[in-house]
PDB file of N, CA, C and O in Angstrom, chain B, residues numbered from 101:
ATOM      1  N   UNK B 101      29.004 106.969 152.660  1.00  0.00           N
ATOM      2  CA  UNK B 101      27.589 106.796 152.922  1.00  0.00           C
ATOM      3  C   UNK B 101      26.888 108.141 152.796  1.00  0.00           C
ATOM      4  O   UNK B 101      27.384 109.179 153.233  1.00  0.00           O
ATOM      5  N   UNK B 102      25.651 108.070 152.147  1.00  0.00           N
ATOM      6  CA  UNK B 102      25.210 109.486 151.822  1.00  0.00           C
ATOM      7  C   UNK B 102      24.434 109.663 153.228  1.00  0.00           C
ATOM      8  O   UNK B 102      24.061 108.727 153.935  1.00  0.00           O
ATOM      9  N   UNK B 103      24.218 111.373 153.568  1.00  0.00           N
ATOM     10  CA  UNK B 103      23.607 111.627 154.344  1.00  0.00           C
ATOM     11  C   UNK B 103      24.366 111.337 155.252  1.00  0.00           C
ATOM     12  O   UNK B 103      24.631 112.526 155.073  1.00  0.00           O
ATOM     13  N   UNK B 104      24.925 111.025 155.958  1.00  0.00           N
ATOM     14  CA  UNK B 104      25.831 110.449 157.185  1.00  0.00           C
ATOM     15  C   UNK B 104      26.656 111.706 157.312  1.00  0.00           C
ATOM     16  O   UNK B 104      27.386 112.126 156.414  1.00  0.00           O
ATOM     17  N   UNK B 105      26.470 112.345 158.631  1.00  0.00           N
ATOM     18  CA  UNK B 105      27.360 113.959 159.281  1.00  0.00           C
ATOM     19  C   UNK B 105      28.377 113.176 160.111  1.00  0.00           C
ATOM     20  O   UNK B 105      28.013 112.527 161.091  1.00  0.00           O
ATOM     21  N   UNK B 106      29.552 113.233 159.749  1.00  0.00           N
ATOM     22  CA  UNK B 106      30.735 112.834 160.913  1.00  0.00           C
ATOM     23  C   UNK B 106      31.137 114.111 161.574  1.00  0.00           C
ATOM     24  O   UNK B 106      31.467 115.225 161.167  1.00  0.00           O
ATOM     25  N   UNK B 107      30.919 113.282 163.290  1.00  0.00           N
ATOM     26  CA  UNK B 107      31.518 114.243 163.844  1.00  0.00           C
ATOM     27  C   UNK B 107      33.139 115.118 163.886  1.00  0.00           C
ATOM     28  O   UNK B 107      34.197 114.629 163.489  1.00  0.00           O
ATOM     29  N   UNK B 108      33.000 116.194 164.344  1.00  0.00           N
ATOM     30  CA  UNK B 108      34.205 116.499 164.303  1.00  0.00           C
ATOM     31  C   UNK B 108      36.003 115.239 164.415  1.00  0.00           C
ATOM     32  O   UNK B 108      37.005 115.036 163.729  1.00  0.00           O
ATOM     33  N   UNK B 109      35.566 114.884 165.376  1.00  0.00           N
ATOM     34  CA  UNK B 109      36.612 113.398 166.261  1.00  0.00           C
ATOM     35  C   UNK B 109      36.334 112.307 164.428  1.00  0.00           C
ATOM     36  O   UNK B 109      37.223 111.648 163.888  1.00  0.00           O
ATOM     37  N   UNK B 110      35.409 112.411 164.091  1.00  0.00           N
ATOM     38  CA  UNK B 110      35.444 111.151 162.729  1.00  0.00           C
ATOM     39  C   UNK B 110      35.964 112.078 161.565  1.00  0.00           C
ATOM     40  O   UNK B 110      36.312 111.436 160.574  1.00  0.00           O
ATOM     41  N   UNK B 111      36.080 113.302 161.474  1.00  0.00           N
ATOM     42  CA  UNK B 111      36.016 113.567 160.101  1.00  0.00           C
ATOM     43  C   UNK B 111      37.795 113.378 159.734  1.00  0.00           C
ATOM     44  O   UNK B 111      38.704 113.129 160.526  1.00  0.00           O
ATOM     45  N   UNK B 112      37.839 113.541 158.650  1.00  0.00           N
ATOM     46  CA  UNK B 112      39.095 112.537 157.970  1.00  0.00           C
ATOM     47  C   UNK B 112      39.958 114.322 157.644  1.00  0.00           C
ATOM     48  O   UNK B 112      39.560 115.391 157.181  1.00  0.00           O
ATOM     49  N   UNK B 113      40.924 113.945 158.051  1.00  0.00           N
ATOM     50  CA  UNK B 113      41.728 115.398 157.665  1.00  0.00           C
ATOM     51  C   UNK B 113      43.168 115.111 157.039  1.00  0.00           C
ATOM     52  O   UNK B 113      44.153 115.787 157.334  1.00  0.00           O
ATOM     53  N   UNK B 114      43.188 114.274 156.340  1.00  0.00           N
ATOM     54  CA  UNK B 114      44.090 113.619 155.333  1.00  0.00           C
ATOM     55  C   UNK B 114      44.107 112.418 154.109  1.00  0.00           C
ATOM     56  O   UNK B 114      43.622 111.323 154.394  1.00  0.00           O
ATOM     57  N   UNK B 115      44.495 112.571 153.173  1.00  0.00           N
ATOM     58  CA  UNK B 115      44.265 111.866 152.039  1.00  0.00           C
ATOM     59  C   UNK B 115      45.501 110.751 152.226  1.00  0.00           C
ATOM     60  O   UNK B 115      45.787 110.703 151.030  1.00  0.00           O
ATOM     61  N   UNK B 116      46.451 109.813 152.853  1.00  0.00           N
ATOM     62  CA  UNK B 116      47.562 109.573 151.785  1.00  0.00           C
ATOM     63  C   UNK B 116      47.180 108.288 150.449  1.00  0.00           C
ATOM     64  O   UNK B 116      47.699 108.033 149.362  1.00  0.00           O
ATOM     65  N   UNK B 117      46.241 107.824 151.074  1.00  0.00           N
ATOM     66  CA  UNK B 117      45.466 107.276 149.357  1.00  0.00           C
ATOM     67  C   UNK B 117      45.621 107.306 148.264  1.00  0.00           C
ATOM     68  O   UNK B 117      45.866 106.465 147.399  1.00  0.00           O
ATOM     69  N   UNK B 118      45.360 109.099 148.310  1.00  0.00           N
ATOM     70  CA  UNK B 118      46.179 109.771 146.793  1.00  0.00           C
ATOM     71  C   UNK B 118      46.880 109.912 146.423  1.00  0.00           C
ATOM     72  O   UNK B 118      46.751 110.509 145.354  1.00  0.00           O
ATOM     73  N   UNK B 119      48.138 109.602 146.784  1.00  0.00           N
ATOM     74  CA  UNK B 119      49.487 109.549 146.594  1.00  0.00           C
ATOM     75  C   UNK B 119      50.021 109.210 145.316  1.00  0.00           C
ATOM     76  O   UNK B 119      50.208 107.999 145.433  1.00  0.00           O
ATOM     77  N   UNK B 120      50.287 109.449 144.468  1.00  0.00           N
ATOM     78  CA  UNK B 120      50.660 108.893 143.344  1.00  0.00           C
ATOM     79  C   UNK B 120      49.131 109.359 142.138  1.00  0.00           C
ATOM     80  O   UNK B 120      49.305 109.417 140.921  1.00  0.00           O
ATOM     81  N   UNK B 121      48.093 109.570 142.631  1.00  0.00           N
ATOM     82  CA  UNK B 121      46.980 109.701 141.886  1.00  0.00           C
ATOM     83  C   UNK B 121      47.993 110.914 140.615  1.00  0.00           C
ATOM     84  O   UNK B 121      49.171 111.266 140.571  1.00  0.00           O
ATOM     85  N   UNK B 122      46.600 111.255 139.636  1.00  0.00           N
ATOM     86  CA  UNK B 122      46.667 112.575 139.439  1.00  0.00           C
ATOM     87  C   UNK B 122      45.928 113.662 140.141  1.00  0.00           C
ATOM     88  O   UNK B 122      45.080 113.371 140.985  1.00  0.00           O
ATOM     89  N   UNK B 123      46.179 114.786 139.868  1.00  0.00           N
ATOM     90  CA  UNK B 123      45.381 115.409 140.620  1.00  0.00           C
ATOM     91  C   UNK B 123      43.585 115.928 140.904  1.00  0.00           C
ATOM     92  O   UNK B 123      42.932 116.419 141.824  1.00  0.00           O
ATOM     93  N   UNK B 124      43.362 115.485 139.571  1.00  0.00           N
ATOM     94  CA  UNK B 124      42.150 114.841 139.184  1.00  0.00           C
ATOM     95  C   UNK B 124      41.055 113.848 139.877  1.00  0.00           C
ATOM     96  O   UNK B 124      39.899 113.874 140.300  1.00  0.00           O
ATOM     97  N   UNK B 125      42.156 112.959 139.722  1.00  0.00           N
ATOM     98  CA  UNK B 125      41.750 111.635 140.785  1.00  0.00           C
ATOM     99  C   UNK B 125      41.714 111.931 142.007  1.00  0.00           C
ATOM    100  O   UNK B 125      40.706 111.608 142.635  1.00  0.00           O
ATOM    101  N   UNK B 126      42.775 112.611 142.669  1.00  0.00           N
ATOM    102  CA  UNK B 126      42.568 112.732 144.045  1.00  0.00           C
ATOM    103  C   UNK B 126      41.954 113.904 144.252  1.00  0.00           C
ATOM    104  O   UNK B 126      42.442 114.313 145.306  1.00  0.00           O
ATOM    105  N   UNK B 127      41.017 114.837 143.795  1.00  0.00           N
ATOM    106  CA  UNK B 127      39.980 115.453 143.971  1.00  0.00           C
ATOM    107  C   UNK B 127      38.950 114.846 144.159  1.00  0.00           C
ATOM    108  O   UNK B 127      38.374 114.966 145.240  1.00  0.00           O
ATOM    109  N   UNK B 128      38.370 113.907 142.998  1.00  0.00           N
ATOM    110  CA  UNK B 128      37.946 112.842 143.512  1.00  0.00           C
ATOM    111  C   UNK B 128      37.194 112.363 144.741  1.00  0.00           C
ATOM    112  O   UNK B 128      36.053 112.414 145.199  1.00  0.00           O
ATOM    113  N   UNK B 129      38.427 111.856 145.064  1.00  0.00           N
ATOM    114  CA  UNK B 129      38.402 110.826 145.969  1.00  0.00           C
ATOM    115  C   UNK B 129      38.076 112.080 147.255  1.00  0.00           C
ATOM    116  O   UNK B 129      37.101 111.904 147.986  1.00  0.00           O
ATOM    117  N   UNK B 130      38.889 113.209 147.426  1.00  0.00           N
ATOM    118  CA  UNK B 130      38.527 114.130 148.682  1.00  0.00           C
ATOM    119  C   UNK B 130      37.206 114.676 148.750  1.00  0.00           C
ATOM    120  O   UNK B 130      36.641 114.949 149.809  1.00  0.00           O
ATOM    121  N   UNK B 131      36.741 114.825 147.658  1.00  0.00           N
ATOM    122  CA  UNK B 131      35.733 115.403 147.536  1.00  0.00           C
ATOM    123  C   UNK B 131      33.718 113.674 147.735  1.00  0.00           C
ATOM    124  O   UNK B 131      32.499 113.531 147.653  1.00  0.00           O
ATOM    125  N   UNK B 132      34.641 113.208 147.926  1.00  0.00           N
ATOM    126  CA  UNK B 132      33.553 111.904 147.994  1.00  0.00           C
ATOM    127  C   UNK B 132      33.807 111.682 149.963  1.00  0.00           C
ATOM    128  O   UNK B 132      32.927 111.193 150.672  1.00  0.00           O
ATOM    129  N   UNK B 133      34.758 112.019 150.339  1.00  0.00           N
ATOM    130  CA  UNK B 133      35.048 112.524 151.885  1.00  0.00           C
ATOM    131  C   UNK B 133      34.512 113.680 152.515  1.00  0.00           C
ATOM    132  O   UNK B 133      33.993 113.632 153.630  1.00  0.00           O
ATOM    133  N   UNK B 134      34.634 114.867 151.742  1.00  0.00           N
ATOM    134  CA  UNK B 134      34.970 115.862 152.037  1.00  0.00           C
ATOM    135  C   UNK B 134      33.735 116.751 150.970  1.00  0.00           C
ATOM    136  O   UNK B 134      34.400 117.614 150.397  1.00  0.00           O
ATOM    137  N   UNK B 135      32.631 116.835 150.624  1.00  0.00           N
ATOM    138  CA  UNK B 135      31.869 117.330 149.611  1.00  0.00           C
ATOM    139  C   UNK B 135      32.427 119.213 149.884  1.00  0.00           C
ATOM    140  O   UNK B 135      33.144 119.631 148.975  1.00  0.00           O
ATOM    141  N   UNK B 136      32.227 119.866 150.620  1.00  0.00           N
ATOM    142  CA  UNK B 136      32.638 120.789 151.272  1.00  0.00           C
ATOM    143  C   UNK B 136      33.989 121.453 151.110  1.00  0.00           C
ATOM    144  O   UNK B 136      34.086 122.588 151.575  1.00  0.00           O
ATOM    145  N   UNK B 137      34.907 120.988 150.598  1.00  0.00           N
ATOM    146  CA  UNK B 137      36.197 120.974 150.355  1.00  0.00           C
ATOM    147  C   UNK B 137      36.399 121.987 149.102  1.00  0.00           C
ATOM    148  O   UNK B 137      35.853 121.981 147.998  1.00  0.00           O
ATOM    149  N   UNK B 138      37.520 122.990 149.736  1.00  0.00           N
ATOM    150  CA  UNK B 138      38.107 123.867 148.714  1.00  0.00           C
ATOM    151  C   UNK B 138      39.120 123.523 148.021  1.00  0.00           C
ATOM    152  O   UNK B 138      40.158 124.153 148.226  1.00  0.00           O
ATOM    153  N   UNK B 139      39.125 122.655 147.209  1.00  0.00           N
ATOM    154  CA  UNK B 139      40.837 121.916 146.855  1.00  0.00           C
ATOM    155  C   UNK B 139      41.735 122.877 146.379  1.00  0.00           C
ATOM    156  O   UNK B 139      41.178 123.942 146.115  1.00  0.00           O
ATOM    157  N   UNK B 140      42.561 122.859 146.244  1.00  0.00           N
ATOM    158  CA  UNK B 140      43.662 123.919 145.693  1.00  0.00           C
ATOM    159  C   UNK B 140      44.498 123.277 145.271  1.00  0.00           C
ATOM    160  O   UNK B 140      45.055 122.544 146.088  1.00  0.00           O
ATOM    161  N   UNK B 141      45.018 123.235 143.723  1.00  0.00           N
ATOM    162  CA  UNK B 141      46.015 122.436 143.519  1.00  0.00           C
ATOM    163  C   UNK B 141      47.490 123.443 142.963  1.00  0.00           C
ATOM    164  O   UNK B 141      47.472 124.271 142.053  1.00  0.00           O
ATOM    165  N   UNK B 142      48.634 123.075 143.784  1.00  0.00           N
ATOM    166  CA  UNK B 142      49.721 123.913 143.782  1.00  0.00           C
ATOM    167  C   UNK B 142      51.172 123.496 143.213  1.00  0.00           C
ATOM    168  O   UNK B 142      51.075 122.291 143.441  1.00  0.00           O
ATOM    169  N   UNK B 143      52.227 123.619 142.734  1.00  0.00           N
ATOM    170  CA  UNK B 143      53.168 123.121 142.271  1.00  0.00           C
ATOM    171  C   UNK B 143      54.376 122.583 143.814  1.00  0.00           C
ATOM    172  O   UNK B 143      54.669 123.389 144.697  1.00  0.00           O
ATOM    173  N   UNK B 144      54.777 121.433 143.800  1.00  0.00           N
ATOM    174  CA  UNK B 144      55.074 121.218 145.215  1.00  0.00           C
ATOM    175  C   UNK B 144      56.311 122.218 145.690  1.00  0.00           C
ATOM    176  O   UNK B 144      57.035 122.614 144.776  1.00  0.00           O
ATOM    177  N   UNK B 145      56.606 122.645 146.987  1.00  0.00           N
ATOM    178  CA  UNK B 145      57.284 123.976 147.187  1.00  0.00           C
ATOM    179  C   UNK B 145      56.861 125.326 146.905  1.00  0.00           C
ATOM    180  O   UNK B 145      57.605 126.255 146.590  1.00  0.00           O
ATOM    181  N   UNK B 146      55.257 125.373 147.082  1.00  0.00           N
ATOM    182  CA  UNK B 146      54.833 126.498 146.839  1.00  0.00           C
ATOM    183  C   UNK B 146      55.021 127.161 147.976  1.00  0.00           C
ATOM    184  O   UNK B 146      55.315 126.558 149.007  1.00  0.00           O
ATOM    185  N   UNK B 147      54.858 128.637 147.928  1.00  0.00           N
ATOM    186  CA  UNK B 147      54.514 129.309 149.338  1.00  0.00           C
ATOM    187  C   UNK B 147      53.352 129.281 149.449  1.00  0.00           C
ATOM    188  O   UNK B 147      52.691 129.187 148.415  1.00  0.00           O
ATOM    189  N   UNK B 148      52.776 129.340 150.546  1.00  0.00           N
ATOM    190  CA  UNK B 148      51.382 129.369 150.958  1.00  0.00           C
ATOM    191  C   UNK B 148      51.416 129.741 152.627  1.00  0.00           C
ATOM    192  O   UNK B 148      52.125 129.424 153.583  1.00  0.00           O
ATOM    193  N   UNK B 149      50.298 130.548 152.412  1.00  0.00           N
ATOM    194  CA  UNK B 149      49.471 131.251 153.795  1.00  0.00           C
ATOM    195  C   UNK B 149      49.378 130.330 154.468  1.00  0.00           C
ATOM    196  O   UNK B 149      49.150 129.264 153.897  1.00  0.00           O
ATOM    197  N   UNK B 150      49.507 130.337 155.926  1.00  0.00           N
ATOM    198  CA  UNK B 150      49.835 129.752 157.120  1.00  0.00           C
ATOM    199  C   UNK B 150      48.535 129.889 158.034  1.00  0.00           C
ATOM    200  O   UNK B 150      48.396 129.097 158.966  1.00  0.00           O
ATOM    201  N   UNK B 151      47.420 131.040 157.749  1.00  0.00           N
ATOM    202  CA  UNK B 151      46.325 130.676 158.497  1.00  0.00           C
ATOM    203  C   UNK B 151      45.394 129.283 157.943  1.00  0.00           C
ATOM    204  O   UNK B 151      45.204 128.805 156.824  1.00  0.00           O
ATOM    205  N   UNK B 152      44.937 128.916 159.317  1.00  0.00           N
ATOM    206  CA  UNK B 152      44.448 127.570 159.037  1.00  0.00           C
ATOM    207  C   UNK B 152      42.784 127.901 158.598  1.00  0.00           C
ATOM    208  O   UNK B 152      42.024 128.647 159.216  1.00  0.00           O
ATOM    209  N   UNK B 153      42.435 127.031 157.211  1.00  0.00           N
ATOM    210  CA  UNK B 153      40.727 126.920 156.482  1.00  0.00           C
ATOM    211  C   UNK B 153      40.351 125.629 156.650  1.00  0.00           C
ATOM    212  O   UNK B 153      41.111 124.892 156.021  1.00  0.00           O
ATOM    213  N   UNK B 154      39.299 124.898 157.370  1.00  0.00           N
ATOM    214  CA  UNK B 154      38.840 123.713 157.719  1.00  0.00           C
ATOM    215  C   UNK B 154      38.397 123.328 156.751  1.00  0.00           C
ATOM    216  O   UNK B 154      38.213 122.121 156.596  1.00  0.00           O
ATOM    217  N   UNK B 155      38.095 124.213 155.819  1.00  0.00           N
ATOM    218  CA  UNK B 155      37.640 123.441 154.461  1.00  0.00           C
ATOM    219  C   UNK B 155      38.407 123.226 153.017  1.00  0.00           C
ATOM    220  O   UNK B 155      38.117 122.724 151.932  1.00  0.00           O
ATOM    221  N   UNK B 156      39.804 124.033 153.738  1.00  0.00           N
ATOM    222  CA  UNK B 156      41.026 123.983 152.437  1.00  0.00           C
ATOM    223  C   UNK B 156      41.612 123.061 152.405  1.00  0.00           C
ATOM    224  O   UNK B 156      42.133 122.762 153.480  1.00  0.00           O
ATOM    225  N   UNK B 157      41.840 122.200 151.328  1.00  0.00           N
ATOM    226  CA  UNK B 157      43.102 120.988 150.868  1.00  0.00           C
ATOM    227  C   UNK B 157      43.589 121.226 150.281  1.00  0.00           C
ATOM    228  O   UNK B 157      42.998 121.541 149.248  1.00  0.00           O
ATOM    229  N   UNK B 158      44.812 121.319 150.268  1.00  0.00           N
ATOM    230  CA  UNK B 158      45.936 121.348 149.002  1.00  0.00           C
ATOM    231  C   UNK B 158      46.807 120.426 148.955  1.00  0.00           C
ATOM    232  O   UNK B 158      47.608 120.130 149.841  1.00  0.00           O
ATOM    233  N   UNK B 159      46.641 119.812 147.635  1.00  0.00           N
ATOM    234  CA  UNK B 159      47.257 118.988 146.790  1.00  0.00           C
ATOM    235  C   UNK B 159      48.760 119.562 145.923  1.00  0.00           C
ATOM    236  O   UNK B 159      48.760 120.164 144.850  1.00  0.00           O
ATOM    237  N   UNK B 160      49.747 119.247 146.585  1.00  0.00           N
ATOM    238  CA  UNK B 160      50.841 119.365 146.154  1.00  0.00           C
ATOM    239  C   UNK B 160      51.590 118.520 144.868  1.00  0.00           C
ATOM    240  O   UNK B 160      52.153 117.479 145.206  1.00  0.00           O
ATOM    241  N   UNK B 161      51.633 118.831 143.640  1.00  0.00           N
ATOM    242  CA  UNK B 161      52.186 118.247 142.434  1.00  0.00           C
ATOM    243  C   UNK B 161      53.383 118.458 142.512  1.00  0.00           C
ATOM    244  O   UNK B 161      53.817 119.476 143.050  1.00  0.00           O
ATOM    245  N   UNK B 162      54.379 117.260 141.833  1.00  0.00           N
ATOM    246  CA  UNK B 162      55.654 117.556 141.659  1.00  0.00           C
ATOM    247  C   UNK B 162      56.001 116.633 140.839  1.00  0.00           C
ATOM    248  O   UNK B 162      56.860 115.857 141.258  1.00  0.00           O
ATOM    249  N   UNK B 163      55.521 116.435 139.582  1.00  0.00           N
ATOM    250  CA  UNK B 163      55.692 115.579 138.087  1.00  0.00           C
ATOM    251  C   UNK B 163      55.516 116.451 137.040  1.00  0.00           C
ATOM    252  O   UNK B 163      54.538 117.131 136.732  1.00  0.00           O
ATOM    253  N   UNK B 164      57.268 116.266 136.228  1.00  0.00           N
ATOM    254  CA  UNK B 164      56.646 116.758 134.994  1.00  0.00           C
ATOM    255  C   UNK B 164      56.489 116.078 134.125  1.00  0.00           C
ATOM    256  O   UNK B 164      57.284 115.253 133.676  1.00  0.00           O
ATOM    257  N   UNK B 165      54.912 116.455 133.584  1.00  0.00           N
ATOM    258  CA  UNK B 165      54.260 115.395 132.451  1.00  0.00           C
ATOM    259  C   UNK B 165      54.595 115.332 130.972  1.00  0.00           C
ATOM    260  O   UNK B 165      54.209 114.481 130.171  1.00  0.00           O
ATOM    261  N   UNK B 166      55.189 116.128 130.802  1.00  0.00           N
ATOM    262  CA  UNK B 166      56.311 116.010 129.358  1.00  0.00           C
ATOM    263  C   UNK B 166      56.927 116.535 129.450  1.00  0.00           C
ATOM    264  O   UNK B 166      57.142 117.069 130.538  1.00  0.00           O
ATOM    265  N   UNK B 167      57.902 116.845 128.021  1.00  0.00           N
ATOM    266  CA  UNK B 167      59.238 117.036 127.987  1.00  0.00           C
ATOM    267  C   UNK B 167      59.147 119.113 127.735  1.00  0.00           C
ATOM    268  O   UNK B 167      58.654 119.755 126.808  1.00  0.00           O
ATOM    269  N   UNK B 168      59.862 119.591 129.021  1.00  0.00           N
ATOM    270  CA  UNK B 168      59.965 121.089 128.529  1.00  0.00           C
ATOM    271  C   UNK B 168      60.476 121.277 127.291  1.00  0.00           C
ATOM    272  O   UNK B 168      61.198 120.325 126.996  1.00  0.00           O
ATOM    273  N   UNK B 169      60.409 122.157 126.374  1.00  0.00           N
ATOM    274  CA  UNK B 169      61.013 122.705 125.413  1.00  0.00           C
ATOM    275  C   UNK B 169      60.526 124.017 124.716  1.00  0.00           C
ATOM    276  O   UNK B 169      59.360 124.409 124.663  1.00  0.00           O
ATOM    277  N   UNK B 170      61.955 124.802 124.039  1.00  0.00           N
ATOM    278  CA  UNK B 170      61.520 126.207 123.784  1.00  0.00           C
ATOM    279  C   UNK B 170      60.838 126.069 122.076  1.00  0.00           C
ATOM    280  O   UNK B 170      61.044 125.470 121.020  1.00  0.00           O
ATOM    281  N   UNK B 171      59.791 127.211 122.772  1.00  0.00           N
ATOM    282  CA  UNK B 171      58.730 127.209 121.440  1.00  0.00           C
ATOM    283  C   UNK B 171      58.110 127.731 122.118  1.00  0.00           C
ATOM    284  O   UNK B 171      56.991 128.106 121.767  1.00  0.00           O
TER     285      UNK B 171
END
């Protein structure tokens, strides 16, 4: 709903929706939640910084979309 401020207690602090999306899609979709949102998209098993950003999401990938090869 446009215009509509959720309070802290309503605001949504997880996607699993996206699950299977691409990462595309589930930008998307966080960002129609979340307009405000820093997405970050990372390879799954990344390292990442441990201080907490109320406005950071990260989207963890772990598909490979074709076939590696040298060239």
């Amino acid at each position: 709903m446009a215009g509509v401020v959720r309070s802290a207690e309503e605001r949504k602090t997880s996607w699993p929706e996206v699950v299977g999306m691409t990462a595309e899609e589930a930008k998307k979709v966080i960002l129609k939640d979340m307009p405000e949102a820093d997405i970050v998209v990372l390879p799954a098993g990344s390292v990442v910084t441990t201080e907490f950003r109320d406005n950071r999401v990260r989207i963890f990938i772990d598909t490979v979309a074709d076939t590696p090869r040298i060239g």
